[in-house]
N, C-alpha and C positions, 0 to 999 in steps of 0.2 A: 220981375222974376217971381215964377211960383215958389210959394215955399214950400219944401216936402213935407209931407206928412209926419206927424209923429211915427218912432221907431216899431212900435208895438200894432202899429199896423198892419204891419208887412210879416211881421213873424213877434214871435210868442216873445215877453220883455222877462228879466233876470226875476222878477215875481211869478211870474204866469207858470215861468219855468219851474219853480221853489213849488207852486200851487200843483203844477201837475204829478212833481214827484209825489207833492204829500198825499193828494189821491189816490195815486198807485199804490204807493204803499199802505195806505189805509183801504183801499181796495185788495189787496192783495190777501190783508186776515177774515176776510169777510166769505160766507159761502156764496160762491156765483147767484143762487136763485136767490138770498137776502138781498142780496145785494141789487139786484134786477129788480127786487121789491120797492126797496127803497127808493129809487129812479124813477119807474112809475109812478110812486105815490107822491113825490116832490115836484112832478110835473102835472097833478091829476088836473088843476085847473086850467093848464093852457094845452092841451090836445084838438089837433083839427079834426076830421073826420077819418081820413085814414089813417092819423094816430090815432084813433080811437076805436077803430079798428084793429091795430097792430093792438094794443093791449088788450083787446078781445081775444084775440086770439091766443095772448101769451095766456091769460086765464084759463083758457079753455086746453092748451096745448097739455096739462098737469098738475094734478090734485093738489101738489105741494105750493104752484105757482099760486092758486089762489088762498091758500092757508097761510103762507107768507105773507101777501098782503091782507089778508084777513088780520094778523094778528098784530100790522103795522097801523089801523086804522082802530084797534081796541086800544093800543097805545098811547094813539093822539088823542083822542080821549079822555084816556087818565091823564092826561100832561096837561089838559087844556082848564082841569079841578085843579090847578096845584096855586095857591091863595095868591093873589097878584105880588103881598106881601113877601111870600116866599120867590117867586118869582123874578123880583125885582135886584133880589143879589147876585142872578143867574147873568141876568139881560149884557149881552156882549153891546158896547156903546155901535152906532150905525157907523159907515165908513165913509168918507167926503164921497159927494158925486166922483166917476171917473171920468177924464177931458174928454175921453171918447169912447163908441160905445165898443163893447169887449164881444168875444164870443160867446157864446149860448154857456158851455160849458164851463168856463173861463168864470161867467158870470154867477154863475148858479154857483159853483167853489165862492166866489168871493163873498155870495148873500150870504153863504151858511155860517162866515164870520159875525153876521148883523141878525141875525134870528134871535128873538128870547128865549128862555129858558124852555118853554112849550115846546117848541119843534125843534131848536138844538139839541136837547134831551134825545129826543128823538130818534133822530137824524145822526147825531155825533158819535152820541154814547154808546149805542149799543144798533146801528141803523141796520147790523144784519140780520136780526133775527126778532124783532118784536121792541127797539125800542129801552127805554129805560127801565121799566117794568119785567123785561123780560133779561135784562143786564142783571138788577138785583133778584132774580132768580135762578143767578149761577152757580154753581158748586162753587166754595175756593178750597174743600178739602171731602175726600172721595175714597173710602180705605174697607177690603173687605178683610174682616178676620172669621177665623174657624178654629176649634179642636176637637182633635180625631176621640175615639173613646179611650176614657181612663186621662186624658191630659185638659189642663189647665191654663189660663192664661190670663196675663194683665197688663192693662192696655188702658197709654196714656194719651190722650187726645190732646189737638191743639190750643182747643178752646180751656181746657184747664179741666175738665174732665176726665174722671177715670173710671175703667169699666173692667170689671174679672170674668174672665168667661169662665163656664160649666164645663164638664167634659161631654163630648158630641154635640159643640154649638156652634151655629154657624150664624154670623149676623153683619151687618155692613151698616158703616156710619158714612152720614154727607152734611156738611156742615155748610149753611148757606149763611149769606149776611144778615137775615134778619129769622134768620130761624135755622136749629138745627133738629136731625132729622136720624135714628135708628130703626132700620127693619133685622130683624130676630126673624129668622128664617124655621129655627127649631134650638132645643136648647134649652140655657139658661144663664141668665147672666147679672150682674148685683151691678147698678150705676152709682157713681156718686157724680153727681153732677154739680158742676161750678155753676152758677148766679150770676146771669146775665140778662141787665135790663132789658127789653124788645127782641130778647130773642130763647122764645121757651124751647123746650126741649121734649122731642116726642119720642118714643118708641112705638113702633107700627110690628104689631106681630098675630098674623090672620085677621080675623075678626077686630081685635081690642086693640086702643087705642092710648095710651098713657102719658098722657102731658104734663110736663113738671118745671119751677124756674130752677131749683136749687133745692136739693136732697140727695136719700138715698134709698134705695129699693133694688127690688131683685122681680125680673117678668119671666116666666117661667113658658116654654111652650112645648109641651109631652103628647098632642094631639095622636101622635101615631101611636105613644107607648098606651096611654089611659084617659084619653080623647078629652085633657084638658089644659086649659090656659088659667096661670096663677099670677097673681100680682101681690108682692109685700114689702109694705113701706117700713126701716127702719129710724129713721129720721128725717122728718118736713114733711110735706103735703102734697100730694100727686090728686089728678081726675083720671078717671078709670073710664073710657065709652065703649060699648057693650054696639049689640044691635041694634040699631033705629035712632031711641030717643032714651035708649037704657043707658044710663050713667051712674056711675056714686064719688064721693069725694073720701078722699084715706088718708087718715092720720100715720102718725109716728104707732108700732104696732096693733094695724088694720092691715086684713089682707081679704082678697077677694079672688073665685075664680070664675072660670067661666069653659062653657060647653062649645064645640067649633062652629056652633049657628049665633054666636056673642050676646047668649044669653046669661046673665049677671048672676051668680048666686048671695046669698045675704053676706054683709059684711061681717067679719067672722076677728076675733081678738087673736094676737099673736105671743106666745111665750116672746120673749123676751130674744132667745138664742136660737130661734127657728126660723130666721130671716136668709137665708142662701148658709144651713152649717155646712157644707162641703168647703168653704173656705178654710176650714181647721180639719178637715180632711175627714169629716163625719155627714151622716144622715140618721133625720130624727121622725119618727112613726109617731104617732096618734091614732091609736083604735084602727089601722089600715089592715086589710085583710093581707095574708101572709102571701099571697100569690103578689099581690100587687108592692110588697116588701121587697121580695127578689125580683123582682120586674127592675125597683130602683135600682138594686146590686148589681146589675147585671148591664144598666146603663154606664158603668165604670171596669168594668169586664168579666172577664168568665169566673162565676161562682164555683160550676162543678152539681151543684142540687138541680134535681126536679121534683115538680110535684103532680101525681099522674091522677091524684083524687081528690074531686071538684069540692068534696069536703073539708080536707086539709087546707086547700086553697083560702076558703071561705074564713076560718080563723081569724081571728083578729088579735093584730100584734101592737106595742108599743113602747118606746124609747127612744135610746138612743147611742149608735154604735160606728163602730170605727171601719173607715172604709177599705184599712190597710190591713184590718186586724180579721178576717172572715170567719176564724174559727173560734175564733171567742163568741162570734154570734151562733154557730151551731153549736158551741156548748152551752149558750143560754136555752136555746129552743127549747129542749126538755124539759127545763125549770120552767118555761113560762107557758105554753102550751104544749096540750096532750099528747104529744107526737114524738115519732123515731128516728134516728135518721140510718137507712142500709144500703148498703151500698149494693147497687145491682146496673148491670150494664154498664158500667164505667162510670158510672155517675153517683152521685149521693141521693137517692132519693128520699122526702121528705114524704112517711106514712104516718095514717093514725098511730098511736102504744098500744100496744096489747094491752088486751081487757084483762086484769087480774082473774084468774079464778078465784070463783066465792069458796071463802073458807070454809071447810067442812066442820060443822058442829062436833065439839067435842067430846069424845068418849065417857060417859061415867063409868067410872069403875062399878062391879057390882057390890051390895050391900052386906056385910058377912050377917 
């Protein structure tokens, strides 16, 4: 009497079955074209001719198709550098021959148990989109903030990070695992960044670039108002990259700016309390001409002054004044430059003073 066949023959055994769920469902988070990557590239060495064909053509059928697999074989690659030593606490142990031979499919799920760390990385970890390399270049936190003009904001991060926004800033944080990551859109904003080993901390705003492990600073970006970009450290050490190959390094009060082509200007000393004062609800001048003074006030909202002569403009002002308090500063104006303030068309405007008339020489009496 013949004996029948093994069960798993004939149809799929209580394993094959458990194995096919797990694919589906690991199938299922994957984007169909990663995922058709992956397949291809785990069969690339046994293809006949008209498989080799049919993946000609899936290449060929769309750009993404071949940038998918493009970026599954940049992968294996990097995986295939990773020290045997490390490698070797990855290594899933092989799995007994099986009595008989299995399905294609069937088989292929069960090798991906017995792969080392190289192509289970691969393959497992992240097999829809590029790979383990492309796994640790995932967001795990993704958050845009903004404020309108005249408001404020502070903002704690997950990493232990905390950042205060300016008023009119808008900036968006991504925190990846081995690095995280701000774009500053426009604005202005002061970090204090927590201290975390292999994973620095960038701000990306136009041109410049500001990488830090643990500090505090403030990146300024006014490109629209007065076509520049500021950077100032109040505590630890930031790198500042400019254009090209332009860079400097910035201590605890160093600050540095720069023009919208990230060209560097010299590193410049910082008073002490001039590092983002808008957090105590002030702004502090230095020798800045009086147009470009209202220009600041007026990033916090409506002043009420103009100033219609290119002269007055030019003025140079200095101090430092309260952003709630506006008329305290046009009652300083006349004390500190030449100027008037009249009111004409609804507005305050800001004119030279009248020129004193020259005093007329004094009458002598005549002589008896």
């Amino acid at each position: 009497m013949t004996a029948l066949p093994p069960r798993h023959a004939f149809g799929p055994s209580a394993q094959d079955e458990a194995d096919l769920r797990e694919h589906a469902n690991f199938a299922a988070t994957q984007a169909p074209v990663a995922l058709a990557a992956a397949t291809w590239f785990s069969r690339r060495g046994n293809l006949d001719a008209q498989q080799q064909a049919e993946f000609a053509a899936w290449l060929a059928a769309d750009a993404q198709h071949a940038q998918a697999y493009a970026r599954l074989k940049d992968t294996h690659r990097v995986a295939r550098r990773i020290p045997a030593q490390v490698a070797a606490r990855w290594e899933v142990p092989r799995a007994a021959p099986a009595p008989a031979p299995r399905r294609p499919l069937l088989r292929s799920l069960r090798s991906l148990r017995a792969l080392p760390y190289a192509a289970a990385a691969m393959l497992l970890l992240s097999v829809g989109a590029g790979g383990y390399q492309w796994w640790q270049q995932q967001a795990v936190f993704s958050q845009s903030y903004a404020t309108m003009r005249g408001q404020r904001l502070a903002v704690a991060l997950p990493d232990g990070s905390k950042v205060q926004l300016d008023t009119a800033t808008q900036l968006h944080v991504t925190l990846y695992r081995q690095r995280r990551e701000v774009r500053l859109a426009h604005g202005e904003a002061l970090f204090q960044v927590q201290a975390k080993q292999g994973q620095p901390f960038d701000v990306l705003s136009d041109p410049l670039k500001v990488t830090v492990v643990g500090t505090q600073f403030s990146v300024r970006n006014t490109l629209e108002h007065d076509g520049k970009l500021r950077v100032a450290v109040q505590h630890g050490h930031v790198r500042v990259a400019g254009a090209g190959q332009d860079q400097v390094d910035l201590r605890a009060g160093q600050g540095v700016s720069s023009d919208a082509g990230g060209r560097l200007s010299d590193v410049a000393s910082l008073a002490p309390d001039s590092v983002a004062p808008w957090r105590t609800g002030r702004v502090t001048f230095d020798n800045v001409p009086l147009g470009a003074a209202l220009a600041e006030f007026e990033r916090y909202g409506d002043t009420g002054f103009v100033v219609r002569d290119p002269a007055v403009a030019q003025l140079r002002i200095g101090g430092s004044f309260s952003l709630t308090q506006l008329d305290r500063f046009a009652a300083a104006l006349p004390q500190l430059l030449p100027v008037q303030i009249v009111r004409s068309g609804g507005a305050n405007e800001i004119r030279m003073a009248a020129k004193m008339p020259a005093q007329a020489p004094a009458m002598r009496r005549p002589e008896k």
